[in-house]
Structures are given as C-alpha cells and as structure tokens.
C-alpha positions in Angstrom: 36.7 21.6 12.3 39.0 19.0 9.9 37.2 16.0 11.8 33.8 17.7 11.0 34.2 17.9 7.4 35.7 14.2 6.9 32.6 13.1 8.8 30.4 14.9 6.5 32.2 13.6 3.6 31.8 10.2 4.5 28.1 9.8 5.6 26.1 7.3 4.0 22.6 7.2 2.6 20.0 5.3 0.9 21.5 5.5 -2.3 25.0 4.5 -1.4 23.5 1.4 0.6 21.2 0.8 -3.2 24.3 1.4 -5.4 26.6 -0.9 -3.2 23.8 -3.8 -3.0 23.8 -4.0 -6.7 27.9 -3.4 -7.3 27.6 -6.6 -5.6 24.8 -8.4 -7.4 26.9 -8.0 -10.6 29.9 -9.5 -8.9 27.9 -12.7 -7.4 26.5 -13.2 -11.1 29.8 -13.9 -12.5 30.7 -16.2 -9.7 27.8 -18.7 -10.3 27.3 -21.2 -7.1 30.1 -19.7 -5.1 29.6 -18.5 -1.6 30.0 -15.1 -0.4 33.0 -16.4 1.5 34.2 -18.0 -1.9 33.6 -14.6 -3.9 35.5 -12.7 -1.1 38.7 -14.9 -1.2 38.9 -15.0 -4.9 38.5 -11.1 -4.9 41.0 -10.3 -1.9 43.0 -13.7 -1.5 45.9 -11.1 0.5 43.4 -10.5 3.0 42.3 -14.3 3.9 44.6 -17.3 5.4 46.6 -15.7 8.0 44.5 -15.5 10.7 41.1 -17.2 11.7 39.6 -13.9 13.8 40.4 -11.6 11.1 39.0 -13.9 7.9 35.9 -14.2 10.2 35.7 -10.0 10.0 36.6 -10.3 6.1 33.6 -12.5 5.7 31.3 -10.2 7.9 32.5 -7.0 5.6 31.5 -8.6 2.3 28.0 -10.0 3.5 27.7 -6.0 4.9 28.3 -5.5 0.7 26.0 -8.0 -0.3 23.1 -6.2 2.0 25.0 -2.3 1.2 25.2 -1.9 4.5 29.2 -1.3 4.0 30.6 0.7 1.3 33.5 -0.5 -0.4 36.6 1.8 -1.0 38.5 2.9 -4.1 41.2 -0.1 -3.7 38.5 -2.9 -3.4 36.2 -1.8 -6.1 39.6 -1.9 -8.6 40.5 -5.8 -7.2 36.5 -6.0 -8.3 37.0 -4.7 -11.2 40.1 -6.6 -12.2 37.6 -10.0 -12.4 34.3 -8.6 -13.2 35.3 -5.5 -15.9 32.9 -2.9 -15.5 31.6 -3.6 -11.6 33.8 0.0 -10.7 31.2 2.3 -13.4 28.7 0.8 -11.6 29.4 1.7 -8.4 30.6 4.8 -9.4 28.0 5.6 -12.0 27.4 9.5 -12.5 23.1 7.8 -12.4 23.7 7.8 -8.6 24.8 11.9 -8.3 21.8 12.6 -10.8 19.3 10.8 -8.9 20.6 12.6 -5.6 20.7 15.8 -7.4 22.8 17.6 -4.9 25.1 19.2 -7.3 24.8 22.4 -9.2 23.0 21.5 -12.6 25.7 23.3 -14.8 27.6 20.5 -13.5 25.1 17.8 -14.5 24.5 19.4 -17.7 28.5 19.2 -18.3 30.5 17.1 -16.0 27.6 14.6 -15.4 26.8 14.4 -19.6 30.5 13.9 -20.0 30.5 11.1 -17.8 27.7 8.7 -20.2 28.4 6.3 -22.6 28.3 7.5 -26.6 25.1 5.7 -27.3 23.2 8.2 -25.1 25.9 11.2 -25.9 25.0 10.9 -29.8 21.4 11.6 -29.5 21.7 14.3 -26.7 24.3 16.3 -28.0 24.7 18.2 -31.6 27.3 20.2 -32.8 27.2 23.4 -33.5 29.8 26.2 -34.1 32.8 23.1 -34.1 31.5 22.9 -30.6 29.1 19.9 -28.8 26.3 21.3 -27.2 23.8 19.7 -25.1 20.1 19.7 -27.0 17.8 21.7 -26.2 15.0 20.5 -23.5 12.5 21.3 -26.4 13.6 18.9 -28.5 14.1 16.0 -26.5 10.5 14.7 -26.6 11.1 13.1 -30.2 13.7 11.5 -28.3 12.5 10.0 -25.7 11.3 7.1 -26.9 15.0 6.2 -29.0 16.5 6.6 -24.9 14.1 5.0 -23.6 15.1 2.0 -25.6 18.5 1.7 -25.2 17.5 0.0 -21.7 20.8 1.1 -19.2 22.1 3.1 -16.2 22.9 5.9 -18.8 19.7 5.9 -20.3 18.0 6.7 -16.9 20.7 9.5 -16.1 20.2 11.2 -19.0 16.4 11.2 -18.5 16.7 12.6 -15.2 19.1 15.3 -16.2 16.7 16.5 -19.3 13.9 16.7 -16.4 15.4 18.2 -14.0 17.0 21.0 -17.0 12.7 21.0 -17.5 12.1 21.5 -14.3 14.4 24.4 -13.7 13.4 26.0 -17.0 9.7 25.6 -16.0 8.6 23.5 -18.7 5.9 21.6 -17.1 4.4 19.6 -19.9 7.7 18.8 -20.8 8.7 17.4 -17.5 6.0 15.4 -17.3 6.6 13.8 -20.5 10.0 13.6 -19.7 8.7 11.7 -16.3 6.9 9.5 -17.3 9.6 8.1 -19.9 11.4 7.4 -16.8 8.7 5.3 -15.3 8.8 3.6 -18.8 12.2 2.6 -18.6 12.6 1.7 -15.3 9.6 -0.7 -15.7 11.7 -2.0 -18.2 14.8 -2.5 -16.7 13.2 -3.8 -13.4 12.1 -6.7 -15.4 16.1 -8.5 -15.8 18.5 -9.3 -13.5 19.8 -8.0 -11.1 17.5 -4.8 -10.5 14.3 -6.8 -10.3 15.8 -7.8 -6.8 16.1 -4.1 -6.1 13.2 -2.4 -7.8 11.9 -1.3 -4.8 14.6 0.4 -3.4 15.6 1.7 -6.4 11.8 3.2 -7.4 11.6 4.3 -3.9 14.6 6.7 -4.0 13.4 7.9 -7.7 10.0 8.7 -6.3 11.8 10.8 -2.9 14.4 12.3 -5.4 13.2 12.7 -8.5 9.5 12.2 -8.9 9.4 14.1 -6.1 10.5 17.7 -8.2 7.3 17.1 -10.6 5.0 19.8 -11.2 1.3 19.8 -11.4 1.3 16.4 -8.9 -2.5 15.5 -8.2 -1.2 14.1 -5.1 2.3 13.1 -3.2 3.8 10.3 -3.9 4.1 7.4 -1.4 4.2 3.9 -1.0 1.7 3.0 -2.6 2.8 4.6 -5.9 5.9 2.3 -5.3 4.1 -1.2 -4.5 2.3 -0.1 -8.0 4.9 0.1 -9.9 6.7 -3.3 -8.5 3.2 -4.7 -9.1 3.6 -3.4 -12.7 6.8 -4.2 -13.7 6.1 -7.9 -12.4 3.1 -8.1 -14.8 5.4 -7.2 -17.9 7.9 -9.9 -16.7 4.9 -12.5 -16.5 3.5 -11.1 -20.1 7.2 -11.8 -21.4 7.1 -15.1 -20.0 4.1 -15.9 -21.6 5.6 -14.5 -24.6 8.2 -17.3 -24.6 5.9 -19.8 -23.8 3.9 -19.3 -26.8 7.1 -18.4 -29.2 5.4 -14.4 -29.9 8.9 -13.4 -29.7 10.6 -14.8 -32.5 14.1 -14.6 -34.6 17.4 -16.0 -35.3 19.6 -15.5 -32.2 17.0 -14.3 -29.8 19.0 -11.5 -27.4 18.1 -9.6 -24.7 17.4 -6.3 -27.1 15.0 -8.3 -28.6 13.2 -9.1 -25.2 13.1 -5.1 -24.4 12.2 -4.3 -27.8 9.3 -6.5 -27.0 8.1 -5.5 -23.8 8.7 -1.7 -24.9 6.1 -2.1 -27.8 3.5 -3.1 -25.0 4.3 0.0 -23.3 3.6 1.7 -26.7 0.3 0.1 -27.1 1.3 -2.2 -30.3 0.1 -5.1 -28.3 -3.0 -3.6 -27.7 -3.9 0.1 -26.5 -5.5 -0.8 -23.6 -1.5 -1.5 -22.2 -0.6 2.1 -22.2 -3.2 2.7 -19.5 -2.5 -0.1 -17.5 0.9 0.6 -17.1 1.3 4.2 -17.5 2.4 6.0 -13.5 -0.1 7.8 -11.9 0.9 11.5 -13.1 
C-alpha cells in the first residue's frame, strides 16, 4: 500500500513536463552560447569528472530537462537557483497547481493567493475588519485590465483563481470576462522569450484545464482554437516588430513594459477597433 501512494505521488503529467521545459529555458538564457553539457557542469560541477559512463548519464539527464521529459528534484533546482536567482519560483510556481486545479478552492483562494507576488496581492486583496480579504468576484472586472497588464506568471494565476471562484459561484458573464482576460494576457506574454517557444504547450494545457470549466461554450475547444491563438500571438509579435521598425514605440529608455504596454493598447482597440475582433478568442 506505502509503494502505491509514493507512486501516485510521483507521477508526471503534461504540466510538470511544460513547467520543467521552461525552468530550463530561463537557465540556458543566462548561460548565453554554452552547451547543455557546459550549463550542466557549471550547475553540478560535484557530479562531473570522475567517471566518463556516469558524466555521459549526467549529460543525458539535463537534455531530458531541456525537453521536460525529467523533473528535477528539490536539491538541483536550489544549485539552479544559486546561479540563476529566481529559476526555483518558477518551477515551483503556485500558476502550475492553479492551472491543474486539483486542489480544494479554499486552498487557492488562501494558500495559492498567499503564494503571489505584492503587485498582484495589492489589487486583489482589501482590508477590512484589520483583516485582508480576498475581493469580491464582482468587483474584479474593473480590474482586469490593471492585471492584465502587469504581464507575469502571477498575473495569470490570479486570473485563473478569480475564474474559477466565478465559476463555482455561477457567475457566468463574469467568467467569461474573466476568460477572455486570460487569452489577453497570455497573447501577451507568448510574444517574449522564453514562452513563445512554448505557447503551444502552454495554451494547450489552459484550453484542457481551464478553458475547459467555461460556461455557455458554443462549442469544445480543440486544436484548432490552439493553432489560432499561436497564429495570433505571432501576428502581435510581427505588428511589434513593425512597430520598431517604424520608431511608433518611442521614449527615453525603451523597456520591455513599454513594449507590453504597447501591444496591450492593440488589444484594447487604441490602435484601431478593428484589433479587438481580430484577436479576441473564440468565446
């Protein structure tokens, strides 16, 4: 029965193999024109030089990372994290639970809020009573928009908590809403490295986890809504392209922000209201 449980505990999935794949990707950025074999000894220099069978199986086990077909364990994503701060959150990122949406929601609403960064906590939570409370789903429309913009892996969670809190509370039109902003911001974010390498995989598991709890759907979702949205998300990263070809996006000490500011007021139709349409999902 022990044996059982450990094996339960352990089994992989599509998200795991997603979540690892990019753990990796933000390693390999900060290691520019090294090898994987060059990232893996820099990473776990203990491991390699003692014997030429087993630095063959080291390098094997960090090109399974690079694909996620290999998880790493606690120990190896802190060495990560030692050289590239911040690589452990990602892999660890309470997004990944919320997307899967396995747990109880008291615990998303709690545990799960806890877990994001303050940017997203200030405009979700108010005080009340010397206590922090969790918004209402009511009022997060007129927020949407402010999340939307902040552009990160917190963002999204916090998107997917409020629609699944809609869902549950059977607030259709606010689900929707609530919906679509993730499309928004997933567009968005699968514009920049390193997700545009994974926007399929990534849109693929929100559309079987997430899109997937949507009410009033005029039909199921499948791959074509993905290939849609890849095909989408690459036209905003050719319109900011031409953007910077033509010097529309302009300022002293032009920054990313700046970029995603940019390609979120096409999304809002202030470069034209024909946008909205063309890049608005399909429910």
């Amino acid at each position: 029965m022990q044996a059982k449980k450990i094996k339960t505990r352990i089994r992989r999935d599509w998200l795991d193999v997603i979540r690892t794949a990019i753990w990796y990707a933000y390693i390999e950025a900060k290691f520019l024109n090294s090898t994987n074999y060059e990232i893996a000894k820099f990473i776990e220099p203990d491991v390699f030089g003692k014997d030429e069978e087993k630095d063959i199986n080291n390098h094997i086990r960090w090109a399974k990372y690079r694909r996620g077909k290999h998880t790493p364990g606690k120990e190896l994503i802190s060495k990560a994290d030692q050289h590239v701060k911040g690589t452990a959150r990602i892999i660890n990122h309470v997004l990944w639970e919320v997307i899967r949406g396995r747990k109880p929601l008291k615990w998303f609403m709690e545990d799960g809020v806890n877990q994001l960064s303050w940017d997203v906590r200030r405009i979700i939570i108010k005080s009340a009573n010397d206590k922090n409370e969790l918004i209402p789903v009511l009022h997060i429309t007129k927020n949407l928009r402010r999340i939307e913009r902040l552009e990160n892996l917190d963002a999204l969670a916090a998107l997917i908590i409020f629609l699944r809190i809609a869902v549950d509370q059977n607030q259709k039109e606010i689900a929707l809403r609530i919906g679509r902003s993730i499309y928004r911001i997933l567009l968005v974010m699968c514009v920049f490295l390193p997700l545009v390498h994974f926007k399929y995989g990534l849109v693929f598991l929100i559309y079987l986890y997430v899109f997937s709890i949507l009410p009033r759907k005029t039909k199921n979702f499948d791959s074509n809504d993905v290939e849609e949205f890849c095909d989408k998300s690459s036209k905003l990263n050719y319109i900011l392209l031409a953007a910077e070809d033509e010097n529309i996006i302009k300022g002293k000490g032009i920054s990313k922000k700046m970029y995603t500011n940019f390609l979120f007021d096409i999304l809002d139709g202030k470069r034209g209201l024909k946008l909205i349409k063309e890049f608005s999902p399909s429910f």
